[in-house]
N, C-alpha and C positions, 0 to 999 in steps of 0.2 A: 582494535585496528582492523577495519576493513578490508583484510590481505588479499584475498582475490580480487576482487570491483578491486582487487589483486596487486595493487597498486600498479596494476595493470590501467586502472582511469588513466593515467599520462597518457595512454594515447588519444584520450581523448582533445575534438578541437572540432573548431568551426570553418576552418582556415578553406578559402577559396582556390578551388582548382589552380586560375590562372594564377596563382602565385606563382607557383610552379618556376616559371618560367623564367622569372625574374631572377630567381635562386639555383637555377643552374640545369638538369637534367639528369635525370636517374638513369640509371646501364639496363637497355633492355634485356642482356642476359639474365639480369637480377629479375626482372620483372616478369620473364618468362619463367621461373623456377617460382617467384611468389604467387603467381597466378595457377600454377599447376597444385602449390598447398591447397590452395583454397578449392579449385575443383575438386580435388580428392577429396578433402573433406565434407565438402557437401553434399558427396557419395552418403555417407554413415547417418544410419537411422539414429543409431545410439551411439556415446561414447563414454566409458568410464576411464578416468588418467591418475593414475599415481602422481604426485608431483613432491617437489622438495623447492623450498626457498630460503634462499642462502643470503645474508647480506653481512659485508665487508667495507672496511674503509678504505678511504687513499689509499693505504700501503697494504694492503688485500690481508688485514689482520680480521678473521672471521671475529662479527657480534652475533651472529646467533643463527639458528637454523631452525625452519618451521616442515614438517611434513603435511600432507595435504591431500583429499581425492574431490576431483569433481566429477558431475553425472551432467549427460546432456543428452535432451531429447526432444527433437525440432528448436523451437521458440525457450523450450521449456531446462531451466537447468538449477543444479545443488551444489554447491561446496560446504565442506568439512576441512577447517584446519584447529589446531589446539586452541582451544574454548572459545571458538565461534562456527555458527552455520550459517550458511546463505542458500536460502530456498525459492526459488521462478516459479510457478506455473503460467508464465505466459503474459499474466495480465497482472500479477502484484509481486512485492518483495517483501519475504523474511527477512529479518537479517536479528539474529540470535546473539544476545550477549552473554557467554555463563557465567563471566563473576558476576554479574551484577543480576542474572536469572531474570532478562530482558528482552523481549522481542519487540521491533519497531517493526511497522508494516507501510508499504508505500505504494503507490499503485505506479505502476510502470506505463513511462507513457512513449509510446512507439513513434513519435514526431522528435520525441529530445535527444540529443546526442548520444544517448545510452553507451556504456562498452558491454555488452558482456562475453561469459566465454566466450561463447561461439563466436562471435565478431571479431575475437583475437586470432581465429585462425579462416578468418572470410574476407578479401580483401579493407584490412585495416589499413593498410599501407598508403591507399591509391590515393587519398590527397591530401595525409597529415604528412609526410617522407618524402623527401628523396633517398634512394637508394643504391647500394652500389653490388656488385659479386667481388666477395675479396679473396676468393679460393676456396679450392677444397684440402681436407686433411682426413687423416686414415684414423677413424677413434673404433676401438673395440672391436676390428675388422668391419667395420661401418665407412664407408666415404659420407665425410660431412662437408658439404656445404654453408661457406659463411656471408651471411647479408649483413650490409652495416647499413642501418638509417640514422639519419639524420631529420630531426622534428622543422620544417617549415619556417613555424612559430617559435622565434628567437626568445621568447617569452616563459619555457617549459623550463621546469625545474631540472631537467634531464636536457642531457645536448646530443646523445647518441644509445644507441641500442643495438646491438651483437644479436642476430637470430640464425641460430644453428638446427639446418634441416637434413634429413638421410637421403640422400641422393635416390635412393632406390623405392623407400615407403612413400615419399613425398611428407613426410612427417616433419613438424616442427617437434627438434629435443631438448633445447635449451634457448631460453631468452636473458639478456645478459643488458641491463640498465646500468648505465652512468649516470650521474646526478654531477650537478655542477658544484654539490655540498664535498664533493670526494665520494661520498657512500657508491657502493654496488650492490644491485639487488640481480640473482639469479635465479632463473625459474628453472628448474629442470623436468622434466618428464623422466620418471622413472619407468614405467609403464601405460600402454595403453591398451584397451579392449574396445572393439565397435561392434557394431548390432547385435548387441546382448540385449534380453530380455529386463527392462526397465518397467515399473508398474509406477501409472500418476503421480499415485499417493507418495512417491519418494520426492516429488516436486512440492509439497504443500505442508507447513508448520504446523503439524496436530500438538495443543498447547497441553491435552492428556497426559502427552510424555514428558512434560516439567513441569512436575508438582507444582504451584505457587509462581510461575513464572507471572510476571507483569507485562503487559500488553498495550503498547503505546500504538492505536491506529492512529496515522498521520495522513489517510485517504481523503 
């Protein structure tokens, strides 16, 4: 299961601006608050995030819990969640399977609709959502701010998505997915570190380190 490309892909879409328009109007207030993530973040040379992914059904009975870090650096980025990695440098993708001790390799192509990390927190918003501000609340002596989108394209397997940011870092801390199956999928940010010292080589699948792994180029 491809858990970063996070099933975070749902944001992905083709969906033309002027849809927009037809579908109603986003709250500028929201927009000036997702528009301030995104500049802050494209402050940070590096970022390395703890994360946790939670998913639950209709009746919010937890199936299961994944932990998770990812590294990012420009273009360039890696995830680690239990027995899979995903590794960027820029121009190809890892992506690591360990029961089956398999690496598929793809070239990344910068025209196609790509999601990755970074994009989740560099305006993704601005023409798959509409969006709204639906308050703030007080978590862990934190003011959090909540955005609710709405996907454009009636078409998503998802109808809505919760993104909880800290008023103060401009930080995204939790991303919170409805699926029109009943499932919810939650991302959290446990932690995060920026312009730490990151080396290349953490971006690139050296196949030295798994004995007998099999190696599917798909370039």
């Amino acid at each position: 299961m491809k858990i970063f490309i996070l099933s975070f892909f749902i944001f992905c879409g083709n969906t033309v601006f002027s849809q927009l328009n037809s579908l109603g109007k986003s709250g500028p207030d929201a927009k000036v608050i997702l528009d301030n993530v995104s500049a802050k973040f494209k402050t940070y040379k590096t970022v390395t995030a703890n994360f946790t992914l939670t998913i639950a059904n209709g009746t919010d009975n937890v199936q299961g819990s994944k932990k998770g870090i990812v590294y990012m650096s420009g273009s360039k980025y890696r995830v680690s969640v239990s027995g899979q990695e995903i590794y960027s440098d820029g121009d190809n993708i890892w992506t690591y399977d360990k029961s089956a001790n398999e690496v598929q390799i793809t070239k990344l192509d910068p025209d196609a609709n790509t999601i990755t990390p970074q994009k989740m927190f560099t305006n993704f918003y601005d023409k798959d959502f509409l969006y709204k501000l639906n308050g703030e609340t007080k978590k862990g002596g934190k003011t959090i701010q909540e955005i609710e989108l709405t996907p454009v394209d009636k078409t998503k397997a998802f109808f809505k998505v919760l993104v909880e940011i800290d008023k103060v870092s401009k930080n995204i801390v939790s991303t919170k997915v409805y699926e029109k199956n009943g499932n919810r999928y939650v991302y959290s940010i446990a932690s995060m570190k920026v312009n730490g010292q990151i080396p290349d080589s953490m971006f690139v699948f050296n196949a030295k380190d798994y004995p007998g792994v099999e190696v599917v180029d798909l370039r």
